[in-house]
N, C-alpha and C positions, 0 to 999 in steps of 0.2 A: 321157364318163361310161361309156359302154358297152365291154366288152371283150372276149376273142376266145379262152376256153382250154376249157371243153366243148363251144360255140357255133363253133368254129372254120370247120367246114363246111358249118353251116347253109345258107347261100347259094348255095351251090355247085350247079349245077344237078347231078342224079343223084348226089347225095352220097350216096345211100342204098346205092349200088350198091358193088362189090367192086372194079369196075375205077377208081373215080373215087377210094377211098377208098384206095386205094395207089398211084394219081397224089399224093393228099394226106399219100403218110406215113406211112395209118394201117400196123402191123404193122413196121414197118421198121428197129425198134431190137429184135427178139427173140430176135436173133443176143448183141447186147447183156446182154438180162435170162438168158437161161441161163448168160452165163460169170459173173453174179455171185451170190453166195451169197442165199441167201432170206430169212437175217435182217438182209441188208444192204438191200435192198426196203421191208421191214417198220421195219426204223431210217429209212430217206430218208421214207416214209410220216409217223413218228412227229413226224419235225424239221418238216413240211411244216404240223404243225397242222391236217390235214386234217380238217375234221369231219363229223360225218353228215349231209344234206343231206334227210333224210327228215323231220321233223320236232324230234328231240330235242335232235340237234346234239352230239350225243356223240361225242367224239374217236376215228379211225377207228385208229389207228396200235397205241396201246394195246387196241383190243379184239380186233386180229389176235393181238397177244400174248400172249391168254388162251388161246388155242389147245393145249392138252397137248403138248410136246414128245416122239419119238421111242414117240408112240401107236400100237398094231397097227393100233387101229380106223381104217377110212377118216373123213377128214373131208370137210366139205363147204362149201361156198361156195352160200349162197343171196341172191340179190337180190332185193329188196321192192322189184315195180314196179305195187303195187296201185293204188296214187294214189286212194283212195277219197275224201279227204277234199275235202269243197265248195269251190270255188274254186281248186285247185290241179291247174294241170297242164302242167308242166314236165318229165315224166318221158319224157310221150307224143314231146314233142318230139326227143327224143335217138332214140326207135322208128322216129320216123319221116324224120331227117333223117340221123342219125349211126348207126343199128345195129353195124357194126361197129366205129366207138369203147370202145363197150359189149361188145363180145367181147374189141376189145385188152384192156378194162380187168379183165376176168374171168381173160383169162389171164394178166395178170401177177402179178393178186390169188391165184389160185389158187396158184401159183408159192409167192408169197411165204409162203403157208399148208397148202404140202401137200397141198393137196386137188386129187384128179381129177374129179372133179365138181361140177358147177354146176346149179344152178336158178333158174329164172328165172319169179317167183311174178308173173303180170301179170294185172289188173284184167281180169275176164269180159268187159265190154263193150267194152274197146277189140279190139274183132276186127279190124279192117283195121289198127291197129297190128302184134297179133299176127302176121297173115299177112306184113306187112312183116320182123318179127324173126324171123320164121321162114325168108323167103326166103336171108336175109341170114344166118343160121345153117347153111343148106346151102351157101351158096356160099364158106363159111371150110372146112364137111370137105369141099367137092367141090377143093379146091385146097389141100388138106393144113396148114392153116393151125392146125385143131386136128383132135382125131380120136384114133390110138393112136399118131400120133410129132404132134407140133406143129412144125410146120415142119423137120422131118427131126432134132429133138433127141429124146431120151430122156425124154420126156413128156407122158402120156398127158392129154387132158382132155376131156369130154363135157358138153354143153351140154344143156339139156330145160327147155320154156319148160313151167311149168302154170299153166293158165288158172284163176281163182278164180271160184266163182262167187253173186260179187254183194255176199259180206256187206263190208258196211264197217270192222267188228271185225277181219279179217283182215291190216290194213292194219300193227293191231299183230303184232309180231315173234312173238311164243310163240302168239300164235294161228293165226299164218302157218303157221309150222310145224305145228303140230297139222293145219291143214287138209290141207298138204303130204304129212301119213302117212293123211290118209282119214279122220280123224276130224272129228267135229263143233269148227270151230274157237270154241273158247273159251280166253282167256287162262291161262297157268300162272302158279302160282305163282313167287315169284321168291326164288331164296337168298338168305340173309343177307350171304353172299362175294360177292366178284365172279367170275364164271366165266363159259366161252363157252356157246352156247347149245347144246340136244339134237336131236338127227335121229336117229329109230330108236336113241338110248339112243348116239350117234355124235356126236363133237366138230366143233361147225358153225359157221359167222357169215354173221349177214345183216347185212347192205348194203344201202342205199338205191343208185336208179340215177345216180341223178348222181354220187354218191361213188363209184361203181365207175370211173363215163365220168370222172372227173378223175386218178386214179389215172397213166395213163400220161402227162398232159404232168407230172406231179413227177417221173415215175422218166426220164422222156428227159433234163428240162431241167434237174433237182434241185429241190429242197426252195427253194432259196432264191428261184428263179423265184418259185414260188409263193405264198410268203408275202413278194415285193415288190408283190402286192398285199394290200388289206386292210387290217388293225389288226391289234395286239399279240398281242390276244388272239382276235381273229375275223381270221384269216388267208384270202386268196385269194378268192374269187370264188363267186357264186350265180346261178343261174337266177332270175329273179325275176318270176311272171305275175302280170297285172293286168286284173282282169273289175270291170266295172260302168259308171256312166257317166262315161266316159273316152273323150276323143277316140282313143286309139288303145293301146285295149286288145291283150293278147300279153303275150309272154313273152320276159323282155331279160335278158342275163347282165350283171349288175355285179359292182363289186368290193365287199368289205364295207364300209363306214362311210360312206357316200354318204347324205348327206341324203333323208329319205323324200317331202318336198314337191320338193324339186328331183327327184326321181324321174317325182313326179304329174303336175308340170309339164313339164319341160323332154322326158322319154321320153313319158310321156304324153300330153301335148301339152294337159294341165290338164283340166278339166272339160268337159261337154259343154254347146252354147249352151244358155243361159236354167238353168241346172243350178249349185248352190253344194255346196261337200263340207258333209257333216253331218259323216259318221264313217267308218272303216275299217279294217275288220279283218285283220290286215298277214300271219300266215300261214297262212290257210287257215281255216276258217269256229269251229274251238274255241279258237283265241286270242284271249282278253282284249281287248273294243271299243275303240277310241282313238276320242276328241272331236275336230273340226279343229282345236283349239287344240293337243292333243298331238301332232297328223300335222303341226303345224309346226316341233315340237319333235325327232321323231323321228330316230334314225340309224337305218339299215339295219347292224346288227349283233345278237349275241346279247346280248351285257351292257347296251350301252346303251338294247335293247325292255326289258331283264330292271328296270331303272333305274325306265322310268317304267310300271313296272307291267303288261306286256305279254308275249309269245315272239313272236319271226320264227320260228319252226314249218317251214312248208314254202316261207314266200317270197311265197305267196298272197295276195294283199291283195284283201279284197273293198271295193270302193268304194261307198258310200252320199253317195243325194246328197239332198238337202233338202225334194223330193217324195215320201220315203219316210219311212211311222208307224213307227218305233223296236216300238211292240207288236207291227204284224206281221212284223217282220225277226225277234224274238223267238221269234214264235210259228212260223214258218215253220222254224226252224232247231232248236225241241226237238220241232217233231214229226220232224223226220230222225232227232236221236237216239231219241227215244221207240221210234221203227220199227227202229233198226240198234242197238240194245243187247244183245248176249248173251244176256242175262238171266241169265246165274249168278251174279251180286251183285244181293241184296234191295235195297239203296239205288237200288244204279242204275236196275235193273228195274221197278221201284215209285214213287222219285223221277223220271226223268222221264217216266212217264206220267200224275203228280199235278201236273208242273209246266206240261206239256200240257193238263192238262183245266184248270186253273188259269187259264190263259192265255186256251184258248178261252172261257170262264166271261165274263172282262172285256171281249174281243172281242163278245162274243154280248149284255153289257148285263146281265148279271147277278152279275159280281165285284164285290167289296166292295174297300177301300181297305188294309183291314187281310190281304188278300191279297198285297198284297204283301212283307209283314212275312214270310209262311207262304211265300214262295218262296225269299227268303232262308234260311230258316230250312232248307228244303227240299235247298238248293243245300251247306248246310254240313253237312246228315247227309252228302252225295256222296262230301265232300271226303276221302278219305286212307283210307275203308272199305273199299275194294273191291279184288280181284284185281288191275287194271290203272289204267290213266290215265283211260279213257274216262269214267267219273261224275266227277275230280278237272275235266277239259278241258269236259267239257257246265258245271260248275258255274263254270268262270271266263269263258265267255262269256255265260251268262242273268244270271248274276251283275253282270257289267261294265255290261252294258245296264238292267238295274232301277236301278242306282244308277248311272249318268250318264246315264239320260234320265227319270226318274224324274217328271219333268213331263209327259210324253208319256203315262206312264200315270194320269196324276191329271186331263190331258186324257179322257183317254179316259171315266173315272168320271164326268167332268162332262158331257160329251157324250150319255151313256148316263141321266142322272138330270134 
C-alpha cells in the first residue's frame, strides 16, 4: 500500500544532509533539465496531472502557464510551507528528512517559469524545521548547486526562507503574499479571469511543499511514471498524516485511490485498545466530518471525498474515537477559527464568534434546542460571502457535525435540563 516517490529518502539515515542526498541522486539530472526547453518541463508537469497538494488540489501544470510570457518584470516562485492548518503535517516531514528534494524541486520549478527567485513562506513555529532548511540551503550555495551560476549553467537562482508569524490565514495563497510584502496578511480579492498571482505588482506562483518536492521525480522519470500511480483523474501519490487514536499514527505516502479504512487499519494498525471510530475528518480539521459508516465507504481521492460529501484537503485525517462528545470537538475547533479569522469579512468575523459563544452557551447548560437551527443558519450567511475560503471551510465542518451528530447535541440539552 505504501509507496516511495516524495518519501523516497525518508529512512535513510542523514537524509537531511548534502552528502547523503547526492549519494541518493538528488541534483543529478540538471545537466539534463538546462539542455531542455522550459516549456517542455511545464508540458511533462501538465501530462503528469500533478495537483496541489496544499489543500485545494488545483492542477499544478496549468497554473505555471498562467505565468506572462517574455515579461520584463522579474517573476517569482513562492512556496507555501505554512501548514497552519490542524491536523496536518506532512510538509514538516520533507524539512526535516528530504530539504534538499525541495530545493531540487524549486529549481527545476523556477526553470520551467523563469523565475530567479524563490521563497520559502514556512509556519513561525516550526523553528528547528526552519534551522534544518536553512542549513540545507547553505550547503546547495556553499557547493555551487544554486547561487549566480547553478551548477556551472547560465542561471541564476536565490532561495530565502520567511518565517510567518503565527496567523493561520496566511496559509491562504493571497494572504501569503501580502504578508510576504510586509503587509497585514489578509486575503485579496480574486479576479474574474484566471491569472497568475502578484508580488510587488511582479508575475509569481505559489506552491504547496509537497508539489514542489514531486516535481522532480516527473521530470527525471516522465509524466507517465507518475500517473502509473493513482486514478484517472487523481494521478500519483500523497503524503497522507494521521493524528488521533490510532495505533500508529504519522505520516505515510500513498497512492491515490486506496481505500480510506484499509488505510486506518492495515498503515494504522486500526484503532487503539478498548477505542471504536465515531468519525474522521480526512484533510485537516475544515473538511467536512465523515461518520464510520462513510470512512468505510471512502477512497482516498479528490472526486471520490468530493462524491460523498467531503475534500481530502491536505491529506490530514483527524481520527475521533467514541470516548469523544461531537459538542466539544465542535466547540474546540470554532474557537480556533473564531481566534485565527482575519476579520475583514463581517460574516466571518461576527459568524464564528456567534457560533462560538453559541456553542459555549449549550456546553455551559444554557442553549436552547432551537440554537441549533441559528447555527445553521449562521454557517449559511459564511458560505460564499467573504473575500476567501476561510468562513465557506469553518461552515462545512460546524455544519457537517450539527447535522450528523445532532443527537449528541439534543443529548447534551437533556443532560443540562
Amino acid at each position: 500500500m505504501l509507496v516511495k516517490v516524495v518519501s523516497k529518502n525518508f529512512d535513510i539515515q542523514d537524509s537531511h544532509t548534502l552528502k547523503v542526498a547526492l549519494e541518493c541522486g538528488t541534483y543529478d539530472s540538471l545537466d539534463k533539465l538546462f539542455a531542455t526547453c522550459p516549456d517542455d518541463i511545464t508540458e511533462e508537469v501538465v501530462k503528469s496531472g500533478l495537483r496541489g497538494k496544499g489543500g485545494g488540489g488545483a492542477a499544478c501544470g496549468p497554473k505555471w502557464k498562467m505565468m506572462p510570457k517574455d515579461d520584463p518584470r522579474p517573476a517569482y516562485l513562492i512556496v507555501n510551507g505554512d501548514e497552519s492548518e490542524p491536523g496536518t503535517f506532512k510538509d514538516r516531514q520533507i524539512f526535516q528528512y528530504d530539504p534538499h528534494l525541495l530545493i531540487e524541486g524549486i529549481i527545476y520549478s523556477c526553470y520551467a517559469i523563469n523565475s530567479h527567485d524563490a521563497y520559502i513562506y514556512i509556519r513561525g513555529e516550526y523553528e528547528w524545521f526552519i534551522n534544518r532548511l536553512n542549513k540545507a540551503i547553505d550547503e546547495a550555495y556553499e557547493a555551487g548547486i544554486i547561487g549566480e551560476s547553478v551548477k556551472g549553467h547560465d542561471f541564476r537562482i536565490d532561495i530565502t526562507v520567511h518565517r510567518g508569524g503565527g496567523a493561520y490565514i496566511c496559509g491562504e495563497k493571497s494572504a501569503l503574499i501580502e504578508s510576504l510584502e510586509g503587509k497585514r496578511g489578509h486575503p485579496r480579492l480574486k479576479p474574474h479571469q484566471k491569472e497568475c498571482e502578484w508580488f510587488f505588482d511582479n508575475p509569481a506562483t505559489v506552491n504547496n511543499v509537497e508539489t514542489i518536492a514531486t516535481v522532480p521525480f516527473i521530470v527525471k522519470n516522465g509524466y507517465e511514471a507518475y500517473t502509473a500511480y493513482g486514478t484517472a483523474k487523481s494521478p500519483g501519490t500523497m503524503l497522507f498524516a494521521m493524528s488521533g487514536a490510532v495505533k500508529n499514527p504519522g505520516v505515510y505516502e500513498l497512492a491515490f485511490g486506496n481505500k480510506m479504512i484499509d488505510f486506518l487499519n492495515e498503515v494504522g494498525g486500526g484503532m487503539k485498545e478498548g477505542k471504536k471510530l465515531k468519525a474522521l475528518i480526512p484533510g485537516g480539521s475544515s473538511c467536512p466530518i465523515l461518520t464510520a459508516d462513510e470512512v468505510n465507504e471512502a477512497v482516498l481521492d479528490y472526486e471520490s471525498m468530493w462524491d460523498i460529501g467531503s475534500t481530502l484537503g491536505t491529506g490530514g485525517m483527524i481520527v475521533i474515537d467514541d470516548s469523544q462528545n461531537m459538542v466539544d470537538v465542535a466547540k474546540n475547533l470554532i474557537e480556533f477559527y473564531h481566534h485565527e479569522s482575519c476579520g475583514q469579512c463581517t460574516p466571518c468575523r461576527e459568524g464564528t464568534s456567534w457560533i462560538d459563544k453559541m456553542l459555549a452557551d449549550i456546553l455551559e447548560g444554557s442553549g436552547k434546542v432551537e440554537d441549533l437551527d441559528t447555527i445553521l443558519e449562521v454557517c449559511e450567511t459564511m458560505n460564499g460571502k467573504t473575500v476567501c475560503v476561510f468562513a465557506p471551510a469553518v461552515k462545512d465542518i460546524i455544519k457537517s457535525i450539527v447535522i450528523k451528530f445532532r443527537h449528541e447535541f439534543i443529548a447534551e440539552f437533556n443532560k443540562n435540563n
